[in-house]
VOPAGU-2260 file (C-alpha; in pm, 1 decimal, decimal comma):
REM VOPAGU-2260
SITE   aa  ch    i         X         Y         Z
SITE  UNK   A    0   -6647,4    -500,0   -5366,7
SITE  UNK   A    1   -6450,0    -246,0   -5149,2
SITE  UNK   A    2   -6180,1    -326,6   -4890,5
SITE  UNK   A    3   -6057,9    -134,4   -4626,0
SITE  UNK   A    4   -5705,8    -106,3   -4623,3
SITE  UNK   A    5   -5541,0    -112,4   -4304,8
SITE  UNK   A    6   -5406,9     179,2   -4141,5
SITE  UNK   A    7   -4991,8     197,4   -4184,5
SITE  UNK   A    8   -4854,9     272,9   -3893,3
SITE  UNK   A    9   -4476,3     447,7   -3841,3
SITE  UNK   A   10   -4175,4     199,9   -3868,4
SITE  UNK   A   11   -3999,3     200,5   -3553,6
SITE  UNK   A   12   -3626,1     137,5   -3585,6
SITE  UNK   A   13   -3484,9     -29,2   -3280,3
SITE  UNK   A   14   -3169,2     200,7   -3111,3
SITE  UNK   A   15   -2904,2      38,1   -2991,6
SITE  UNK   A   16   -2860,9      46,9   -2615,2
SITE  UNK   A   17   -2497,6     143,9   -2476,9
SITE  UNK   A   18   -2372,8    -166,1   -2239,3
SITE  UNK   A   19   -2051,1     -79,1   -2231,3
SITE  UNK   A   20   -1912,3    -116,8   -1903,1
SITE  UNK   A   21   -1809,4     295,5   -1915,1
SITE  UNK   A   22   -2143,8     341,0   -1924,7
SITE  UNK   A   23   -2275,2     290,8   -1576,6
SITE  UNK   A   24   -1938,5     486,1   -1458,1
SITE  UNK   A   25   -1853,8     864,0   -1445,7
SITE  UNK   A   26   -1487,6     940,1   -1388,1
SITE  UNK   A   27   -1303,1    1264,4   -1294,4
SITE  UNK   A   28    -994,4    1353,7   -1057,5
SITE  UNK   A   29   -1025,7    1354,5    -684,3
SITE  UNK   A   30    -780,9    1646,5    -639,2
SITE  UNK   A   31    -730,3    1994,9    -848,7
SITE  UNK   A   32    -373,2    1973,6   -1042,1
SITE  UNK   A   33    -317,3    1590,3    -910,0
SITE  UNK   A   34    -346,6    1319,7   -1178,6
SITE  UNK   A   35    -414,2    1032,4    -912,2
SITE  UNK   A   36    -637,7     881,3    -766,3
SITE  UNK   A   37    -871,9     904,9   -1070,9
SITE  UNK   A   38   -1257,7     872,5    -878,8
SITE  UNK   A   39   -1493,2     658,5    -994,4
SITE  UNK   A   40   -1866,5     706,5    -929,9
SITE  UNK   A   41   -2166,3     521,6   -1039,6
SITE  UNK   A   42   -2386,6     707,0   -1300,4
SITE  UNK   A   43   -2682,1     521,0   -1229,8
SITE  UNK   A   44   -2841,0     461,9    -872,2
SITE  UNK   A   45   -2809,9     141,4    -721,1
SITE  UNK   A   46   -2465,0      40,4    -898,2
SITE  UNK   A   47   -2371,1    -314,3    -776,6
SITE  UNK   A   48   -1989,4    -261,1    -749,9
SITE  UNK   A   49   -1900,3    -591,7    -660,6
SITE  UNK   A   50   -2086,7    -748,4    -968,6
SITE  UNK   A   51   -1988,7    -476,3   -1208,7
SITE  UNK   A   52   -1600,4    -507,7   -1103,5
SITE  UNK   A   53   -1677,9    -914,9   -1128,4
SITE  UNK   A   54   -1809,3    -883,2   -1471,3
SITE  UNK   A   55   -1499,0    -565,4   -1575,8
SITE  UNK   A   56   -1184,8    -679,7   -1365,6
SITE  UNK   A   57   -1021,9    -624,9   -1744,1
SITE  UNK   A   58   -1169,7    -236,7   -1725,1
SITE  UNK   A   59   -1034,2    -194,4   -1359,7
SITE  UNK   A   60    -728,7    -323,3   -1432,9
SITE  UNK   A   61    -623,4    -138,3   -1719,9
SITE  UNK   A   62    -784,4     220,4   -1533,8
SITE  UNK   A   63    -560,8     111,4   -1226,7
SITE  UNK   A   64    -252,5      42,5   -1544,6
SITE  UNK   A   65    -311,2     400,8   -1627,4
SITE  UNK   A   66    -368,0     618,5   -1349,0
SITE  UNK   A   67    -194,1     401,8   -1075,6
SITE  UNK   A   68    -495,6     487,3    -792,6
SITE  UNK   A   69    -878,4     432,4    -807,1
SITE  UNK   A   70   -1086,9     611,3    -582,0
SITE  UNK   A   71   -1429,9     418,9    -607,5
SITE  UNK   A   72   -1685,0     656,1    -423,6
SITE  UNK   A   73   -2059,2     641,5    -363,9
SITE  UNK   A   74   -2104,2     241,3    -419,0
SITE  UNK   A   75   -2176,3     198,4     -51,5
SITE  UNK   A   76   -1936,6     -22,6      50,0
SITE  UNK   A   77   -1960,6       9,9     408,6
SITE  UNK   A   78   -1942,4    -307,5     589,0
SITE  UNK   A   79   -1633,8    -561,7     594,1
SITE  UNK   A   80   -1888,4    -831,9     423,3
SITE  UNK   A   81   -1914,7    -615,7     127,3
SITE  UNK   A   82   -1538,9    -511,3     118,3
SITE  UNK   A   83   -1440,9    -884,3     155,5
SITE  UNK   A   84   -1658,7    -927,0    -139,4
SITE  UNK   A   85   -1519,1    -649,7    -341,6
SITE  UNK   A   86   -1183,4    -790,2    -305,1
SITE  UNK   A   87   -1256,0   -1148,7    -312,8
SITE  UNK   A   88   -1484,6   -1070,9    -688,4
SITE  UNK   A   89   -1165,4    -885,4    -798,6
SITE  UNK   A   90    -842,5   -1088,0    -658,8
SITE  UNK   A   91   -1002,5   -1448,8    -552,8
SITE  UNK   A   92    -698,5   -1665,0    -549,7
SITE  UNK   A   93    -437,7   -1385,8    -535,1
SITE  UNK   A   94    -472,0   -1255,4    -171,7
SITE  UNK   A   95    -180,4   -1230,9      43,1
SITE  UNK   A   96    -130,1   -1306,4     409,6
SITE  UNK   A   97      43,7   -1051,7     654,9
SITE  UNK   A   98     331,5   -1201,6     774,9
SITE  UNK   A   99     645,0   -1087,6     878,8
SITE  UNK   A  100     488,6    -793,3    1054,8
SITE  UNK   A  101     598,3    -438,4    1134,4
SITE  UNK   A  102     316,2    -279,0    1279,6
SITE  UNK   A  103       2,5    -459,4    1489,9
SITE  UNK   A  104    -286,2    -584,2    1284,1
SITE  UNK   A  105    -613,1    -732,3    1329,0
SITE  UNK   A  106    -743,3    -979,3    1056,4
SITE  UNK   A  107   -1127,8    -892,9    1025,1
SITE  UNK   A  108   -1142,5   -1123,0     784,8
SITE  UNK   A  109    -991,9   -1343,1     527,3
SITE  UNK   A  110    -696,5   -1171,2     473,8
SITE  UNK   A  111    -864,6    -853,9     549,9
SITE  UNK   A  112    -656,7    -617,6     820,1
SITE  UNK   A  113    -715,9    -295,2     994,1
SITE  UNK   A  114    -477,5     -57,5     837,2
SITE  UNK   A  115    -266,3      -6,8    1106,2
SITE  UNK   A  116    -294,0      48,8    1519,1
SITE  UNK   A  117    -107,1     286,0    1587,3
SITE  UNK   A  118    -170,2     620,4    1822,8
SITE  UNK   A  119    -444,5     864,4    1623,5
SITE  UNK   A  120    -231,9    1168,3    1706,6
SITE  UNK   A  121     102,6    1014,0    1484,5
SITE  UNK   A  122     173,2    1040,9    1153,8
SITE  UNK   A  123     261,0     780,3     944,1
SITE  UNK   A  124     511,6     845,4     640,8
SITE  UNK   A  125     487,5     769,5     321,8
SITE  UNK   A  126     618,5     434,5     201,0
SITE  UNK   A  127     531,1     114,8     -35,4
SITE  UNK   A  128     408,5    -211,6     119,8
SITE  UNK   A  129     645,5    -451,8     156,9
SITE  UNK   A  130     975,7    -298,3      -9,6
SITE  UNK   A  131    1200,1    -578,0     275,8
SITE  UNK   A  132     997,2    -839,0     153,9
SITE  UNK   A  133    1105,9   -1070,4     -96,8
SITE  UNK   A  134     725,1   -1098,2    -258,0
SITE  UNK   A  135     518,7    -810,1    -199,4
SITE  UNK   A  136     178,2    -705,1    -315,9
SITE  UNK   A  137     143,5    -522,2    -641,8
SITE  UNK   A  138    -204,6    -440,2    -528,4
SITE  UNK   A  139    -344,9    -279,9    -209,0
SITE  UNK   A  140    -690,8    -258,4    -158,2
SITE  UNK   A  141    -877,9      13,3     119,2
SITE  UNK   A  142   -1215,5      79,9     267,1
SITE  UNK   A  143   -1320,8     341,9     457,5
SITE  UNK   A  144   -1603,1     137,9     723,5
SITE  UNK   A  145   -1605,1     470,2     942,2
SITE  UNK   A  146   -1461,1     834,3     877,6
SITE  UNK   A  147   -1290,3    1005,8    1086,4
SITE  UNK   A  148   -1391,1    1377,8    1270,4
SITE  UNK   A  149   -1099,6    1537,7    1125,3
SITE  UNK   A  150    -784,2    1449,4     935,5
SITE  UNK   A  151    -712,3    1076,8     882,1
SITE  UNK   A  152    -627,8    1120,4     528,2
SITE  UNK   A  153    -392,1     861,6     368,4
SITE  UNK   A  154    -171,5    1067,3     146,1
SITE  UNK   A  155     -17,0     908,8    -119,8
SITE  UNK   A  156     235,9     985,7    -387,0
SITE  UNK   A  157     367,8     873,8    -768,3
SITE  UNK   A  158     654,0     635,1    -678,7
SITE  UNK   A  159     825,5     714,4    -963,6
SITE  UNK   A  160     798,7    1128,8   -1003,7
SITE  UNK   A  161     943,5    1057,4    -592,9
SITE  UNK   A  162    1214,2     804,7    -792,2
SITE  UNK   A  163    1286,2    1132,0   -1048,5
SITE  UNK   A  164    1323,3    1408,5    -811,1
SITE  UNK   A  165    1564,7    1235,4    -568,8
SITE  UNK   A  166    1908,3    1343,6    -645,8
SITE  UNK   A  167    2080,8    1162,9    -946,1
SITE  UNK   A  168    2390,0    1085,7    -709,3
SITE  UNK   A  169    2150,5     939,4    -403,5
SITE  UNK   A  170    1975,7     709,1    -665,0
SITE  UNK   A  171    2325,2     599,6    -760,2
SITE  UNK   A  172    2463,2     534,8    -474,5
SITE  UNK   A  173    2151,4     324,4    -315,8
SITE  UNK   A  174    2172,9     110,6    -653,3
SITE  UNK   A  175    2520,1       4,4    -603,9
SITE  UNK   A  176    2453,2     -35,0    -239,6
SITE  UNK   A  177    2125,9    -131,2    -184,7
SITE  UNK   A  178    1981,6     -87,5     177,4
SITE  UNK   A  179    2057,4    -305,7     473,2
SITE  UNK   A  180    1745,7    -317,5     733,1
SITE  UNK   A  181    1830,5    -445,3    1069,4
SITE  UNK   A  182    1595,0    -535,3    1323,2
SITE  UNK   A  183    1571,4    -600,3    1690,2
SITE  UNK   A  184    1316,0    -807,0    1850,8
SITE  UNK   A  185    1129,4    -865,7    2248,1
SITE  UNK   A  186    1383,3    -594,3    2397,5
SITE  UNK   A  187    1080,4    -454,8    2539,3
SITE  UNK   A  188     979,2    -188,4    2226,3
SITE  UNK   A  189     757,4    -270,1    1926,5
SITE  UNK   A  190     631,2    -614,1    1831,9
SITE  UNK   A  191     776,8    -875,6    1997,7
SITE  UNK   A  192     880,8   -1185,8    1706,0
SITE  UNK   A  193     573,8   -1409,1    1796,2
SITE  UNK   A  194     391,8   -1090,9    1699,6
SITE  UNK   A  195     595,2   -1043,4    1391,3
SITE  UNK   A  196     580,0   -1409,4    1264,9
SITE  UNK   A  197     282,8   -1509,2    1385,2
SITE  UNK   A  198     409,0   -1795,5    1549,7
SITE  UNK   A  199     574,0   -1958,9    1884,6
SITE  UNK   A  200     818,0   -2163,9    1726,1
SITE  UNK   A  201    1192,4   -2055,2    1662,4
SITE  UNK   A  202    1247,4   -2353,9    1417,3
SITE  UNK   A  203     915,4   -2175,5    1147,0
SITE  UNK   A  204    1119,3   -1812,5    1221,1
SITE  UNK   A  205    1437,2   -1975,6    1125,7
SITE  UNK   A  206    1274,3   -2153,7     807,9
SITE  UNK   A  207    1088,3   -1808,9     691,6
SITE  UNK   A  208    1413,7   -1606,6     763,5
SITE  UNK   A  209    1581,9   -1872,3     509,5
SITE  UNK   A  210    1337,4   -1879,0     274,1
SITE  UNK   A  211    1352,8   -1514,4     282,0
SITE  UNK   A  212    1690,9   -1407,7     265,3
SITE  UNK   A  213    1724,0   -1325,8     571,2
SITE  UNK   A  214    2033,4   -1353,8     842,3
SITE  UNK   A  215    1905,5   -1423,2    1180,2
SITE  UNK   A  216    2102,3   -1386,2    1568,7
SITE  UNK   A  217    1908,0   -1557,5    1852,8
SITE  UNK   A  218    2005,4   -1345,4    2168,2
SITE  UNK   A  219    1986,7   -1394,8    2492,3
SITE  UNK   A  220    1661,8   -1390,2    2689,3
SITE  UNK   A  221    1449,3   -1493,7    2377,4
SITE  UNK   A  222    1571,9   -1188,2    2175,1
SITE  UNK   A  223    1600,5   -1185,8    1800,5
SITE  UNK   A  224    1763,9    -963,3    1572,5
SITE  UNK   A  225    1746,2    -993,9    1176,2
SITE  UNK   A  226    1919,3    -828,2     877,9
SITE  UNK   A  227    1822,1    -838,8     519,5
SITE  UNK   A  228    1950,5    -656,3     226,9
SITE  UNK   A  229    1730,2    -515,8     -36,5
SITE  UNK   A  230    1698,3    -306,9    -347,7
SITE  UNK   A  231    1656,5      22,9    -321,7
SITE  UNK   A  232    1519,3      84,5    -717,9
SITE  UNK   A  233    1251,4     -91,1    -878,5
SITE  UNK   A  234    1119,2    -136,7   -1196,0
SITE  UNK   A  235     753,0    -198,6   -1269,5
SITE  UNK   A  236     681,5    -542,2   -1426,9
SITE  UNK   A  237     391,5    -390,8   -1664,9
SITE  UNK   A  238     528,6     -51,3   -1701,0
SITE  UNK   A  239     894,7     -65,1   -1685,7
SITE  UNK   A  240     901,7     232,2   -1499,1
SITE  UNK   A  241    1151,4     323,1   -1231,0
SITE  UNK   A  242    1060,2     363,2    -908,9
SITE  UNK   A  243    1148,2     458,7    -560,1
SITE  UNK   A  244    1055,8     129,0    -350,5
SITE  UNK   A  245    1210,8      95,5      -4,8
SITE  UNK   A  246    1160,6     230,0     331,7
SITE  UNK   A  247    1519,1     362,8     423,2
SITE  UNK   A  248    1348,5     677,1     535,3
SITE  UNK   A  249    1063,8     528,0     693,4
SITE  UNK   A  250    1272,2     270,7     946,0
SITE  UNK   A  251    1563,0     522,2     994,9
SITE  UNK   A  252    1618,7     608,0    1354,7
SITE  UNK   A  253    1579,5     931,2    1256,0
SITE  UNK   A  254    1210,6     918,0    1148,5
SITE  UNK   A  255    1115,6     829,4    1515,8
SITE  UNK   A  256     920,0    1145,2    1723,9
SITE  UNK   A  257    1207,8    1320,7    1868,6
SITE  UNK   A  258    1098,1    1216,7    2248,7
SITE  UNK   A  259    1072,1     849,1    2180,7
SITE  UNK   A  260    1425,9     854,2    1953,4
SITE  UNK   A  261    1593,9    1060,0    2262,6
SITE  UNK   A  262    1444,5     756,3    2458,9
SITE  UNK   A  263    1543,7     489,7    2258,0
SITE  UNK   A  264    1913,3     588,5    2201,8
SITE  UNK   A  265    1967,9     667,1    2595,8
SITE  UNK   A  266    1842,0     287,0    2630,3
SITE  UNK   A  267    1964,2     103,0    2371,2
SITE  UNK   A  268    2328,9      75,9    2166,7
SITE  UNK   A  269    2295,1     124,8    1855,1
SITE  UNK   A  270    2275,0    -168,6    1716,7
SITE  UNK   A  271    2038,0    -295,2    1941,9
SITE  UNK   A  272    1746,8     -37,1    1810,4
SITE  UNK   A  273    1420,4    -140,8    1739,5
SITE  UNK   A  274    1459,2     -28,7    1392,8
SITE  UNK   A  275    1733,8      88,0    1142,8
SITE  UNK   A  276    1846,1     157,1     824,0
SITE  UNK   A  277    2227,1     181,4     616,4
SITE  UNK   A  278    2332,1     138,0     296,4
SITE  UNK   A  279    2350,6    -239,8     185,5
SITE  UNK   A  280    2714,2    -263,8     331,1
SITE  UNK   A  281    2671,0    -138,1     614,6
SITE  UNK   A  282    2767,5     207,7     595,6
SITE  UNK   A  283    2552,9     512,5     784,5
SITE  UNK   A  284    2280,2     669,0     510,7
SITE  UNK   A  285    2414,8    1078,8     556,3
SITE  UNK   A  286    2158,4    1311,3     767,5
SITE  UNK   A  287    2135,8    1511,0     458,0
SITE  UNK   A  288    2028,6    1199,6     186,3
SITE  UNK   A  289    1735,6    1082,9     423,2
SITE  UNK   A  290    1631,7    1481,9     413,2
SITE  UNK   A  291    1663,7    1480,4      25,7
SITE  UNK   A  292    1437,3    1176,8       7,1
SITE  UNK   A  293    1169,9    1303,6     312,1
SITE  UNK   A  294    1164,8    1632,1      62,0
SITE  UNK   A  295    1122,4    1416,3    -283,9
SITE  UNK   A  296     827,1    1248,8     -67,9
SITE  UNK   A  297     661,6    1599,7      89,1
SITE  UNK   A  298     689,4    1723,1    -294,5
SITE  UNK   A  299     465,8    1418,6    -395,8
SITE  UNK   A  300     242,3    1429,5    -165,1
SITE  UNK   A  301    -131,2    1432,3    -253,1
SITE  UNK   A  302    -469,3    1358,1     -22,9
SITE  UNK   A  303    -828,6    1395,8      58,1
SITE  UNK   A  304   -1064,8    1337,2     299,3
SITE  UNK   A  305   -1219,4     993,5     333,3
SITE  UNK   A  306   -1583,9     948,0     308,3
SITE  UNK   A  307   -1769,6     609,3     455,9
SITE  UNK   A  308   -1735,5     381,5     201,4
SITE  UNK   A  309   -1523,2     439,2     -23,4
SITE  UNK   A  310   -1281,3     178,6    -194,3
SITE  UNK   A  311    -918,7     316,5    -317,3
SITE  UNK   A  312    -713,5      38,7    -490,9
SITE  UNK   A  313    -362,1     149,0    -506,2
SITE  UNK   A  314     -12,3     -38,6    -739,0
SITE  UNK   A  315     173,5     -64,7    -483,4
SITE  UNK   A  316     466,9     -50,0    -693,5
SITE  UNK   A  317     387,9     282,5    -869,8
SITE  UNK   A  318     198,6     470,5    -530,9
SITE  UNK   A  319     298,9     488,2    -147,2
SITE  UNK   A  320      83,6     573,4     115,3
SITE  UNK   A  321      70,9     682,8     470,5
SITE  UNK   A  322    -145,5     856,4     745,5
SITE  UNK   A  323    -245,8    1140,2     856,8
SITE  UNK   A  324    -334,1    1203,0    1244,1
SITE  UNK   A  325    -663,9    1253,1    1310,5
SITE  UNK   A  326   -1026,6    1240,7    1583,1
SITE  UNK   A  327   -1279,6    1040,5    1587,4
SITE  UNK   A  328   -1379,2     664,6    1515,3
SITE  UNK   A  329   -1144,6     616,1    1210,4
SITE  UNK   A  330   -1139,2     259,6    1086,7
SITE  UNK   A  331   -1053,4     196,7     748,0
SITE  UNK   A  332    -934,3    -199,8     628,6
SITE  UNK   A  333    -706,1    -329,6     384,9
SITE  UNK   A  334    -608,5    -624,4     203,5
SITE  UNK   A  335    -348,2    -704,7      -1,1
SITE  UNK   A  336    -312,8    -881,1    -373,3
SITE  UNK   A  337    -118,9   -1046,6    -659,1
SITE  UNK   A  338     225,3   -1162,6    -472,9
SITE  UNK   A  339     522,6   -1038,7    -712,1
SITE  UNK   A  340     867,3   -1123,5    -673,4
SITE  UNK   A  341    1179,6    -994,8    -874,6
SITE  UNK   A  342    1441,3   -1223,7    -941,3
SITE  UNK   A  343    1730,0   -1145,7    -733,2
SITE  UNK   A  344    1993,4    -936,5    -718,9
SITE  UNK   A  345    2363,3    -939,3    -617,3
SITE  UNK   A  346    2447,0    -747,0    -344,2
SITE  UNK   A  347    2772,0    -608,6    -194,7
């Protein structure tokens, strides 16, 4: 009897499939000849960033280890729901609370704040968040919701190629001295303390300021002037890099616009400015230091143009930031992550 053998048919060998989380992700630099922010783009459509980020915060964190800025672009993150998402999937448990205020802010959401109000035609200089704090972020967090017409960039810069280009003798002298910030409070110019504090009552100012490290002066008519001493130099806790981490330039008297500083020295004594800066003892920082350090920031400086939706997570540490004026609706938010505090230091 004959049988009919059954037709063989090809063997088909299974291939393996690439999950890897690189895989949905295409990477390249934002800016020619700048090695931060590194962008990151989905390579397929319809990338869920908050789910992929909740499933890779180990991948985001060691990109953000290694190139210090991540400019996340074309995920469509355009409303403050998805933002407050974003940053809740990626630092749940970790975000921090704006307090002890230098510029106004609007919470949008949980511990999610407009950048900064402040007039669209003023630049803002570069500087880390938080440097006269005691615990500051090690992570900030931005989203573009709407893009400006023109300019609005926020420029930032390698906190410690700033930290190497600044004078050997400057970075010497501010780590022996440190910086002493002194600030003056409801004398009718910048946020009053209520503002600052978020609060009404003198006793939770005095308890913060002690907390803190801070020394405190009630003055008359419900004035308030502070001064607190801090580090000029510091070193990354992952890295051990060096860094340039303080705003002596930034609340100098001498950063003001030229009109308003004219203003505010005809008005007010010295000591009595909204703002200033010295060396931890209470010495005057030379004209020519603060323009060394303005120059070691200006060398640093890189930037691009913001698009709607896009996500840049900056260390704060290892990266400053600013503004740059601009026209138009601008509104991009912020929030702010993983509280760090050094232990402290002796000062002079």
């Amino acid at each position: 009897m004959r049988t009919t053998r059954k037709p063989q048919l090809p063997s088909i060998e299974r291939q393996a499939v690439n999950l890897a989380p690189e895989a949905f992700i295409k990477t390249s630099f934002v800016v020619d000849g700048a090695r931060l922010p590194i962008e990151v783009q989905p390579s397929i459509d319809g990338l869920d960033l908050v789910a992929w980020c909740q499933q890779n915060k180990h991948v985001v964190d060691e990109m953000l280890l290694k190139h210090k800025a991540i400019l996340f672009r074309r995920f469509g993150v355009e409303t403050i729901n998805l933002f407050n998402n974003l940053v809740t999937a990626l630092y749940d448990g970790s975000l921090m609370e704006y307090k002890d205020r230098s510029t106004p802010r609007q919470e949008l959401a949980q511990k999610v704040y407009t950048s900064t109000v402040y007039p669209a035609e003023r630049r803002i200089a570069l500087h880390n968040e938080g440097t006269y704090w005691v615990k500051w972020p090690l992570k900030l967090i931005f989203c573009c919701i709407n893009e400006p017409d023109e300019g609005g960039e926020t420029p930032i810069a390698d906190s410690s190629r700033i930290y190497n280009r600044i004078p050997p003798t400057i970075r010497e002298k501010f780590a022996q001295k440190h910086i002493l910030y002194v600030r003056n409070y409801n004398d009718g110019f910048g946020l009053t303390w209520q503002d600052a504090f978020q609060t009404q009552d003198h006793k939770l100012v005095e308890e913060y300021c002690y907390q803190n490290r801070i020394e405190f002066e009630w003055k008359s008519n419900n004035r308030l002037r502070t001064r607190q001493v801090r580090r000029a130099i510091a070193q990354h806790p992952r890295t051990g890099e060096y860094v340039w981490f303080n705003h002596a330039a930034f609340f100098h008297v001498s950063s003001l616009d030229p009109a308003i500083r004219d203003v505010l020295v005809r008005e007010f004594c010295e000591e009595d400015l909204p703002y200033n800066t010295y060396y931890g003892d209470g010495s005057p920082i030379e004209s020519s230091v603060l323009e060394a350090l303005r120059a070691a920031y200006q060398e640093e400086t890189v930037q691009f143009s913001w698009k709607k939706g896009d996500v840049m997570i900056i260390e704060n540490m290892s990266v400053c930031h600013g503004r740059a004026p601009y026209s138009g609706s601008r509104k991009v938010v912020v929030a702010m992550a993983e509280p760090f505090s050094e232990t402290p230091y002796q000062t002079t």
